[in-house]
Residue, then its C-alpha position, 0 to 999 in steps of 0.5 A: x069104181x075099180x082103181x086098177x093102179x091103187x089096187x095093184x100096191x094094196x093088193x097085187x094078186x087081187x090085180x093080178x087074177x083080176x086082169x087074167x080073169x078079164x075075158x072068162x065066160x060065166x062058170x056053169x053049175x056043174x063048173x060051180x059045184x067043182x068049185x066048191x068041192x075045191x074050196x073044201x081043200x083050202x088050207x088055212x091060209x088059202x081060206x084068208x087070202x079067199x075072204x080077203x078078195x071076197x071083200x076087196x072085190x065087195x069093196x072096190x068093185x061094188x063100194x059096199x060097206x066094211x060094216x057088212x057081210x060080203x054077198x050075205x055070207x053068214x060066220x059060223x063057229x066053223x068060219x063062213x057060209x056062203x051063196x055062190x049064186x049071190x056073188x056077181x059072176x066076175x067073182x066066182x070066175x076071180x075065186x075059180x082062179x086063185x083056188x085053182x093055183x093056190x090048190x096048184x101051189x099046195x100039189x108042188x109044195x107037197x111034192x117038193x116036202x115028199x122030195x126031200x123026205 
């Protein structure tokens, strides 16, 4: 079961989106396709901490196994292939919100570098 304590020292941005998350309603398919349109946009970076909650969450919230893929996600030369309507819905609203501020930091970093040019 989901130690909200451990998981705030091992990973406090999972903790973090996981509370503010708490109460948001099931995303729609319209609301899933923006989604993963938006996904497409992550940097490098944003892709890792992604994967990172896909399998904090498979293995806090759903005690999977480390020795499997998350969800039937697939590697492929490219990175991973996934379902979005094989993650449990608390999931999807979870990844919703951390792309749409890490999208958000992206915007103002941006800004910020055409800024100072």
């Amino acid at each position: 079961m989901f130690n909200q304590q451990d998981s705030n020292t091992m990973f406090p941005l999972f903790s973090t989106i996981f509370q503010e998350t708490e109460n948001d309603n099931e995303l729609s398919v319209s609301e899933c396709s923006d989604l993963c349109e938006k996904i497409k946009n992550l940097d490098k970076e944003g892709n890792e901490i992604l994967l990172a909650i896909i399998r904090h969450y498979q293995l806090e919230i759903e005690d999977g196994s480390f020795n499997e893929m998350p969800f039937q996600c697939k590697q492929n030369k490219s990175g991973y292939k996934m379902n979005m309507s094989k993650f449990p819905s608390r999931l999807v609203n979870i990844i919703n919100h951390f792309v749409t501020l890490h999208l958000n930091k992206l915007h103002e970093e941006k800004q910020r570098n055409n800024f100072f040019q």
